[in-house]
C-alpha positions as CSV (number, residue, x, y, z in Angstrom):
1,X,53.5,82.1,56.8
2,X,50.5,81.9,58.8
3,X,47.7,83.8,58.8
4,X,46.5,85.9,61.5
5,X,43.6,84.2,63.8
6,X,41.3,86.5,65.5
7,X,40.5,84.1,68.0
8,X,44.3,83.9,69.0
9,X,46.1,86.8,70.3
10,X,49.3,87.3,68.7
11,X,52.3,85.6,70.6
12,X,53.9,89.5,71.1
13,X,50.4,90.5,72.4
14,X,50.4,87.6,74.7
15,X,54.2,88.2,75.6
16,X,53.7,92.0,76.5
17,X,50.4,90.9,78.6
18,X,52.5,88.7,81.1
19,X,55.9,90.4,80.9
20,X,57.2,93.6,82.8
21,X,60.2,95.6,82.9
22,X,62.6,95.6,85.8
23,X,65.5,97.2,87.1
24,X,67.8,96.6,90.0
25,X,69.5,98.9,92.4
26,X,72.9,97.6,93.4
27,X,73.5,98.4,97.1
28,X,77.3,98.7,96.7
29,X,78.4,102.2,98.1
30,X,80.5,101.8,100.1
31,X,83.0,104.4,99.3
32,X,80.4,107.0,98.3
33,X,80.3,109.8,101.1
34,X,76.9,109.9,101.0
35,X,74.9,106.4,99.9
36,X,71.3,107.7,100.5
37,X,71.8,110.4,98.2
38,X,72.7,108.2,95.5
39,X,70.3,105.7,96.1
40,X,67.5,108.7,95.9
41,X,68.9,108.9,92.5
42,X,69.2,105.3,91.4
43,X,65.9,104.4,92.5
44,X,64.1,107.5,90.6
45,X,65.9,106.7,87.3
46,X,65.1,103.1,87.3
47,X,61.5,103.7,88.7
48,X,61.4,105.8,85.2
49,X,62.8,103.3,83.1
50,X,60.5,100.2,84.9
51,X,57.2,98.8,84.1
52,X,56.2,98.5,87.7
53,X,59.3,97.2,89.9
54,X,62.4,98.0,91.3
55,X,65.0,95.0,92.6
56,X,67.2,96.4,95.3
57,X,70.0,94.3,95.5
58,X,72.4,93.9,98.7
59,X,75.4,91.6,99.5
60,X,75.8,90.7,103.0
61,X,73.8,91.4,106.1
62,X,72.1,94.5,105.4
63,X,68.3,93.3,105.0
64,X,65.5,96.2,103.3
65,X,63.0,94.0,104.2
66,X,63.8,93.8,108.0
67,X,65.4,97.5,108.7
68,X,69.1,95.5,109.7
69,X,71.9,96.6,108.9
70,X,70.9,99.2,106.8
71,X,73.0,102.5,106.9
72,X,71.2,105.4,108.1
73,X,68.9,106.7,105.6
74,X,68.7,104.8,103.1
75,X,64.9,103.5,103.3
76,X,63.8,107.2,103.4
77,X,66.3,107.6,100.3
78,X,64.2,104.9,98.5
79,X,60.8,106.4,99.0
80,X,62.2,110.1,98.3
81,X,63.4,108.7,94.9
82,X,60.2,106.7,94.3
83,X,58.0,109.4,95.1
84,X,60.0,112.0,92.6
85,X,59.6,108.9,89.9
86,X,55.4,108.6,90.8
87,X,55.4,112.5,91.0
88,X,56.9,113.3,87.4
89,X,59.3,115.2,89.5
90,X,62.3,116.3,88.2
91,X,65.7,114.2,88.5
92,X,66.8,113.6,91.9
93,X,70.4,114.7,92.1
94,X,72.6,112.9,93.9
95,X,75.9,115.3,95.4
96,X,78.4,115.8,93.1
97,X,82.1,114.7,94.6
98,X,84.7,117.2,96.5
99,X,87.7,117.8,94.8
């Protein structure tokens, strides 16, 4: 076994210095009644759960980065749920389904 060196960092030391925690958002509601809503919710809980970032992931031709195709909504969904994350703000609740 080696002994430490206190001229080298650990390798976990190092490894937590240049790694984050991510999550991704799946933009896959399609069925969901109301998307932004859940989205809201998504985003806070894996803002929470995150180092730093949030991936949002979409199929197809919506595109975040260039408002397209993008259901109405949903970018103000994803700064509503970012903020409540930034905020300590409670949960952000998402609708719960009609019977």
């Amino acid at each position: 076994m080696r002994t430490a060196d206190p001229l080298m960092p650990h390798p976990q030391d190092k490894y937590r210095a240049q790694v984050t925690v991510a999550h991704t958002v799946w933009d896959s509601d399609a069925l969901v009644p109301n998307p932004s809503a859940v989205a809201a919710h998504r985003v806070y809980y894996a803002m929470l759960s995150s180092d730093k970032y949030v991936w949002f992931y979409t199929e197809g031709t919506r595109q975040y980065l260039n408002h397209q195709g993008i259901r109405p909504g949903m970018i103000e969904a994803i700064h509503q749920g970012k903020a409540a994350a930034q905020a300590g703000a409670p949960a952000v609740s998402p609708p719960l389904p009609r019977k």
